[in-house]
C-alpha positions as CSV (number, residue, x, y, z in Angstrom):
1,X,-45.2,-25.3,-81.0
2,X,-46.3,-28.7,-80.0
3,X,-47.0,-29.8,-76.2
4,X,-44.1,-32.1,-76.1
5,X,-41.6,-29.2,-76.5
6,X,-43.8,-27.0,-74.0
7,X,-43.1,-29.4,-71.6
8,X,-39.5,-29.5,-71.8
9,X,-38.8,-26.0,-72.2
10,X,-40.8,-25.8,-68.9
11,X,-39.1,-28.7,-67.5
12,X,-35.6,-27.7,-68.0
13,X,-36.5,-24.0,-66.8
14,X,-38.2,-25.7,-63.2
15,X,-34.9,-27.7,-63.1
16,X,-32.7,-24.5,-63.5
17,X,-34.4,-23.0,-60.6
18,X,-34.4,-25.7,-58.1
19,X,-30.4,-26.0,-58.9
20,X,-30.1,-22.1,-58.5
21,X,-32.5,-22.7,-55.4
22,X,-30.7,-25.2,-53.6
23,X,-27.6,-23.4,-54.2
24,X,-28.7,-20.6,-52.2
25,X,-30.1,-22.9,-49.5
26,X,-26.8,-24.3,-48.7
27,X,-24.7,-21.1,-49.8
28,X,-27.1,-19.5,-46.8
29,X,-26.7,-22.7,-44.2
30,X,-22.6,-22.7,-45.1
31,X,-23.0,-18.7,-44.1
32,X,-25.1,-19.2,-40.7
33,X,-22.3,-22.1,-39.6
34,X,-19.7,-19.5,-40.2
35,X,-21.1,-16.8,-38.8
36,X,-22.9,-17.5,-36.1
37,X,-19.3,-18.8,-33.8
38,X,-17.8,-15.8,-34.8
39,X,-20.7,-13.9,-33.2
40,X,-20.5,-16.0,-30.0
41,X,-17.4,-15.3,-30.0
42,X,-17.8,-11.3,-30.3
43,X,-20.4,-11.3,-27.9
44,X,-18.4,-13.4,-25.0
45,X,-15.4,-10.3,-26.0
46,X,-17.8,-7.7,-25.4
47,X,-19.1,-8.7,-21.8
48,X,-15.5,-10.1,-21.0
49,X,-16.0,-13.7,-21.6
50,X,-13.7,-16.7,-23.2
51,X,-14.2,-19.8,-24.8
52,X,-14.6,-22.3,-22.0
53,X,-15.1,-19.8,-19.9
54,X,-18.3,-18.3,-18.2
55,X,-19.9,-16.7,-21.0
56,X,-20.6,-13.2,-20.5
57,X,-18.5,-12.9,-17.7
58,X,-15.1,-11.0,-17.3
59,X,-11.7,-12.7,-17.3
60,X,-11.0,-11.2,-13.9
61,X,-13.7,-11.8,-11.7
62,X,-12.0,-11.6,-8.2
63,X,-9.5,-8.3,-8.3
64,X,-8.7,-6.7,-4.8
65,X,-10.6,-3.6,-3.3
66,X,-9.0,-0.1,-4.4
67,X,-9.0,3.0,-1.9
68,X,-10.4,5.3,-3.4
69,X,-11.2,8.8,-1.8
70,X,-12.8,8.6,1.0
71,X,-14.2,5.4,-0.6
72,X,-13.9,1.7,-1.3
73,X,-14.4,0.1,-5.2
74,X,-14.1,-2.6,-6.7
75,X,-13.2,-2.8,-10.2
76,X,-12.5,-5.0,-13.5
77,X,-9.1,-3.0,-14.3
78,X,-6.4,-0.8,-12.9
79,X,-8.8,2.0,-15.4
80,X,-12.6,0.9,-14.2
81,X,-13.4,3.0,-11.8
82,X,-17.0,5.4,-12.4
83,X,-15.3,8.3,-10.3
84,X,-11.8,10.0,-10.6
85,X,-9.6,10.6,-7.7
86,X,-7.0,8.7,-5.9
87,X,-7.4,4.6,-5.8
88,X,-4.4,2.4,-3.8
89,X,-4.6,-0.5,-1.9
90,X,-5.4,-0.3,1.9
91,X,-3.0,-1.4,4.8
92,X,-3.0,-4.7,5.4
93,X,-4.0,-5.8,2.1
94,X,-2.2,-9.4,1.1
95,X,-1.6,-10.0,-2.9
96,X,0.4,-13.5,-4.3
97,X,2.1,-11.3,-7.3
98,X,3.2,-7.8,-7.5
99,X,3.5,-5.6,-10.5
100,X,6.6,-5.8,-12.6
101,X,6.9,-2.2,-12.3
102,X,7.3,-2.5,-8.8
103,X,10.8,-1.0,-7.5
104,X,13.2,-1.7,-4.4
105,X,13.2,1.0,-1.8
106,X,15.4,0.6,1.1
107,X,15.1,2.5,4.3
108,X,17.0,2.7,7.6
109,X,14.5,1.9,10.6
110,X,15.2,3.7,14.0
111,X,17.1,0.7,15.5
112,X,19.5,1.7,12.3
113,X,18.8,-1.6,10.5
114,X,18.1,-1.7,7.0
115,X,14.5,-2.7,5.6
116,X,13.6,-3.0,2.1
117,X,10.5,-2.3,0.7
118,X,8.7,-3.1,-2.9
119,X,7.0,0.2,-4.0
120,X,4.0,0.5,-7.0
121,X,2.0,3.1,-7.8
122,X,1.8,4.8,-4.3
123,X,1.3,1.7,-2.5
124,X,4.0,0.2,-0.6
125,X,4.5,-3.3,-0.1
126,X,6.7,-6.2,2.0
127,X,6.8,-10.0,1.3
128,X,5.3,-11.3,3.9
129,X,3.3,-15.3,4.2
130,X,-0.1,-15.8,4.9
131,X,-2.2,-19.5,5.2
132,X,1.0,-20.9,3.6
133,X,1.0,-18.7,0.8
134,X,4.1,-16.1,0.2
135,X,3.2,-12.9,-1.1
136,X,3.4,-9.3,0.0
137,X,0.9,-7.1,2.4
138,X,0.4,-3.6,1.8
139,X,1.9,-1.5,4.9
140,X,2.3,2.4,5.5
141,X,4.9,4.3,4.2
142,X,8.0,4.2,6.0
143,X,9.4,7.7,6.5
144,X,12.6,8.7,4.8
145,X,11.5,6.3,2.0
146,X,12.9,7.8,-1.3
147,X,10.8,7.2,-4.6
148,X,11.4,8.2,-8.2
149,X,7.9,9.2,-8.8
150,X,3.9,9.5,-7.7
151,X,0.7,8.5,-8.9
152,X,-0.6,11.4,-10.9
153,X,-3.2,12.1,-8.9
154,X,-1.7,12.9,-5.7
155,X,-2.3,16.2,-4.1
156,X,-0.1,19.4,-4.0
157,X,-0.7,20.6,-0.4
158,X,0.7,24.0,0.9
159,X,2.1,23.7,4.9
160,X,1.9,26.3,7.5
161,X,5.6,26.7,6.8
162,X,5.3,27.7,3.2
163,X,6.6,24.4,2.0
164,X,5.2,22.3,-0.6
165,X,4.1,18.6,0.0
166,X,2.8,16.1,-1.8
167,X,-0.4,14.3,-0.5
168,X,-1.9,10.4,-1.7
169,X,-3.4,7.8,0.1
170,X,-2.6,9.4,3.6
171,X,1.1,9.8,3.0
172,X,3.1,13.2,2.7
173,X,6.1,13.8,1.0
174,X,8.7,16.6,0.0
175,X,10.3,16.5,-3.5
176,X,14.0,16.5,-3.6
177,X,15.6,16.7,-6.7
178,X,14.5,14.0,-8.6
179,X,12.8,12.0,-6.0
180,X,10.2,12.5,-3.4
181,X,10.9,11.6,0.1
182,X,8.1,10.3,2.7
183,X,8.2,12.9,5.9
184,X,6.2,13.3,8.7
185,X,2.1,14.3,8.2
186,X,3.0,18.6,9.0
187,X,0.9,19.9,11.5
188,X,-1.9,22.2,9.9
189,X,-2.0,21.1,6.0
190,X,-5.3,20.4,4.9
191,X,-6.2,17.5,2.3
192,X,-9.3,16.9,0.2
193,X,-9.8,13.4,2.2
194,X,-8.9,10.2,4.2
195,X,-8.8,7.0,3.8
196,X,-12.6,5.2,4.0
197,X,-11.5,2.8,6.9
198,X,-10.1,5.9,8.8
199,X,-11.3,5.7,12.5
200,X,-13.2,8.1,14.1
201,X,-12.8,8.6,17.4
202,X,-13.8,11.2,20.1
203,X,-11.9,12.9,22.3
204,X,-12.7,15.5,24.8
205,X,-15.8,15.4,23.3
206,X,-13.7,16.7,19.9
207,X,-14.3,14.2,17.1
208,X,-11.3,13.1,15.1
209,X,-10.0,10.7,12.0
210,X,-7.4,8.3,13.0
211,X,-5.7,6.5,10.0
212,X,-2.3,5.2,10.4
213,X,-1.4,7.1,13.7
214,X,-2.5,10.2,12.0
215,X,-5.2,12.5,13.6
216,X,-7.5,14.6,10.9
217,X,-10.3,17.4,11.8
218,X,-12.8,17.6,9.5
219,X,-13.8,21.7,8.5
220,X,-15.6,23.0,5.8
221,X,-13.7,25.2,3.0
222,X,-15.4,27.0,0.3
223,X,-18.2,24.7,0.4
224,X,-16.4,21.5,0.6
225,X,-15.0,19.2,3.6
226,X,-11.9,18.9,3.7
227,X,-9.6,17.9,6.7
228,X,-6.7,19.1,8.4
229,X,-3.8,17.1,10.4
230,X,-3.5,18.1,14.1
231,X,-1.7,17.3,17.1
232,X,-2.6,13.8,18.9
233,X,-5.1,15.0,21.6
């Protein structure tokens, strides 16, 4: 075999492998165009970020403060909270928008006019206009309210009387039929907690939790604290 044809066996074999080469080079750059969006994308998903957002940060960043327990979170979701147990939002609290869940609840007041109410997940509400801004501010439980259901984490409490009541976020109630009815805090039941921003306040050198007019001992049962609704001193 004579050089000549060597050379152009050699030659057209280097050519084939530059071809196949470059191929790969830009099959490989096409690849890393594609793919690497599609990660930015994934990774803005996974810390709650958006596209012309604030990468890596949630959708949500300013959602209001939760009761929880006997304490205060704040949280991404209705479901992000590190510890279980009641969550609601506190008296006084002032939101733009309410749920679409929310339902109507009327109640006659004691100068026997009647007030209506928006009720959601254990928290009621009434519109109400703040800076300009119409909206609705969370307010205590009117008594005699009737509701179709509770938050699923309320509190069966047992009263001096025998009768059942059902606690959550500092309001009692009795079932009656097929609703549950808001009555008066009973004298002598004990619940697992109140509310974080409940007051203390000593009297006769007796210490007590005020929330909402309602006066709570703490005691110890079994271990735990828990506290127990007395008389106003």
């Amino acid at each position: 075999m004579n050089k000549q044809i060597i050379y152009n066996i050699m030659k057209k074999n280097i050519s084939n492998f530059l071809n196949r080469f470059t191929v790969f080079i830009l099959c490989f750059l096409v690849s890393v165009i594609i793919i690497m969006p599609n990660n930015d994308l994934i990774a803005q998903h996974r810390h709650g970020g958006h596209p012309g957002g604030h990468p890596g940060g949630p959708h949500h960043m300013h959602h209001p403060p939760m009761h929880h327990g006997p304490h205060v979170h704040f949280g991404f979701g209705p479901h992000v909270f590190m510890h279980p147990g009641p969550r609601w939002h506190p008296i006084g609290f002032f939101i733009t928008t309410i749920a679409v869940t929310a339902i109507v609840v009327s109640v006659v007041n004691k100068n026997n006019e009647k007030e209506q109410y928006k009720y959601d997940d254990g928290t009621y509400y009434k519109e109400s206009t703040q800076d300009g801004q119409k909206g609705y501010v969370a307010v205590p439980a009117p008594i005699g309210a009737r509701v179709p259901i509770l938050p699923d984490d309320n509190t069966e409490i047992n009263g001096d009387d025998g009768s059942k009541y059902y606690y959550y976020a500092s309001t009692f109630y009795i079932q009656d039929g097929d609703e549950y009815v808001v009555v008066q805090p009973p004298v002598g039941a004990t619940v697992p907690y109140v509310p974080d921003d409940a007051q203390k306040k000593k009297v006769n050198d007796v210490e007590y939790y005020v929330y909402n007019g309602i006066y709570y001992q703490a005691k110890s049962s079994n271990g735990d604290v828990v506290y127990e609704v007395v008389e106003h001193p």
